[in-house]
Every structure is written in structure tokens, then in C-alpha cells.
C-alpha positions in Angstrom: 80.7 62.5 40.2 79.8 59.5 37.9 82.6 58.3 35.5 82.0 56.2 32.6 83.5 53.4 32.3 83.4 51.6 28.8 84.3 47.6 28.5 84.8 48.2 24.6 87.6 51.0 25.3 88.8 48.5 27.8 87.6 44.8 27.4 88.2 42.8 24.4 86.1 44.4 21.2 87.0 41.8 19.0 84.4 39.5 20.9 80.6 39.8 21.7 80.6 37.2 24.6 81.8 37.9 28.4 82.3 35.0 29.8 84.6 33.5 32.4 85.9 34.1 35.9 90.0 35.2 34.5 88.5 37.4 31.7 86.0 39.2 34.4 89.0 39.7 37.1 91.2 40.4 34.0 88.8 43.4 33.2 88.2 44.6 36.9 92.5 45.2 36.8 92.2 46.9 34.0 89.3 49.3 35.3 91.3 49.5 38.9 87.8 48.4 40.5 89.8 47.7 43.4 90.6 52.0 44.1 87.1 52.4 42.6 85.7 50.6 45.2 87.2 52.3 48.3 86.8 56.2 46.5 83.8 59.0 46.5 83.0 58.7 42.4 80.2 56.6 41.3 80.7 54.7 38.1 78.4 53.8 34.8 79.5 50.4 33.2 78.8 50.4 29.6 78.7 47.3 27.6 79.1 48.0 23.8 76.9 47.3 21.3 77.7 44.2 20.1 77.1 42.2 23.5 75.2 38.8 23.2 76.3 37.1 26.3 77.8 38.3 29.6 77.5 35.2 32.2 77.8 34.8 35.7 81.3 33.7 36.3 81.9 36.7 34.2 80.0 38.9 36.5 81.5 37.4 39.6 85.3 37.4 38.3 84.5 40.9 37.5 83.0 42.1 40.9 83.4 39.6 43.9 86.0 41.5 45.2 83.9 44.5 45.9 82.2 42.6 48.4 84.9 43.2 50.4 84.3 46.8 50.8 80.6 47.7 49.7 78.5 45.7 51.9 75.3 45.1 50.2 74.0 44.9 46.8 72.5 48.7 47.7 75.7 49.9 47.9 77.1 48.4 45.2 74.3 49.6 42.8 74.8 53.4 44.3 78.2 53.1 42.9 78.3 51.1 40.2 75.2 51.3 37.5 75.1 48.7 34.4 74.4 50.7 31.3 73.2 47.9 28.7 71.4 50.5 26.3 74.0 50.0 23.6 72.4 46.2 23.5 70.4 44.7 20.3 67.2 45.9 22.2 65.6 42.5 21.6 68.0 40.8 24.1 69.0 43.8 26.4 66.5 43.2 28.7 67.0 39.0 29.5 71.2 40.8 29.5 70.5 43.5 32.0 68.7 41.5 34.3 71.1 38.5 34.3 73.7 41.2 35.2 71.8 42.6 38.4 70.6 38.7 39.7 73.9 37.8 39.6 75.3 40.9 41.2 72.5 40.2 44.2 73.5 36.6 44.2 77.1 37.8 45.1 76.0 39.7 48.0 73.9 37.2 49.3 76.8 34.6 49.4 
């Protein structure tokens, strides 16, 4: 099964920016990432429309802990997939793949 999981029903709406290590951990408790992590489900991650900037320490505070229990970047990509499609198409692209570098970076560390 693949659940959706949407930052703007979740995350701060009010701002367009995701950025720093708190706010990213702050989210993943908010999501439960860390029961996500260890069940069956697979997950979409949908960033709302209005996204200009999601940074690194964001991505990490948001999913270094699943290191500890999805291995590899290939695992973590069967379960959880970044949906950036609600993004200004002009930027979405230089978004989506800042997302996925950063989330290989974290399993090569």
C-alpha cells in the first residue's frame, strides 16, 4: 500500500522554505517516520505547491534516522518517494534533485 503523506497538511503552510535540522526532525514526529520506517506501507511525500527551498539539514533532520533501519538509499527510495509535482515547474527540477543527492549523501555517511 502507498500512503500519502502531505507536508502542507502537516508542515508549516504559512512558509515556502524547509530549512533546518529541528524543523525537519520536528516534521518526521509529526509524520511518525520512525513506525513508518519499521512497517509494510510505502509512502509518497508531497511538498505543496508553494515550495522554493527545501535544504539539506532539512532533508537530514527529516530522515537520518531512517538509516537506522533501511540500509541503503535503495531501500529508502522503495519506501519513501518525493512527490515535487506540486512545485513552480521552473524550479522543481534543481528541488527534486537536491532532495534525492542529499538523501544518497545520507546513506553514504
Amino acid at each position: 500500500m502507498n500512503d500519502i503523506l502531505s507536508i502542507e497538511e502537516i508542515g508549516n503552510i504559512d512558509s515556502s522554505t524547509y530549512s533546518g535540522t529541528t524543523q525537519g526532525y520536528q516534521l518526521r514526529k509529526s509524520l511518525s517516520l520512525d513506525d513508518k520506517d519499521k512497517d509494510n506501507n510505502s509512502y509518497t511525500l508531497v511538498f505543496p505547491s508553494n515550495t522554493t527551498t527545501v535544504t539539506p539539514n532539512y532533508i537530514a533532520g527529516l530522515f537520518s534516522d531512517s538509516k537506522k533501519v533501511l540500509q541503503n538509499s535503495i531501500e529508502f527510495k522503495k519506501k519513501y518517494h518525493i512527490d515535487v509535482q506540486k512545485i513552480n515547474p521552473r524550479i522543481r527540477g534543481a528541488i527534486g534533485r537536491r532532495i534525492n543527492d542529499e538523501i544518497d549523501d545520507l546513506f553514504e555517511k
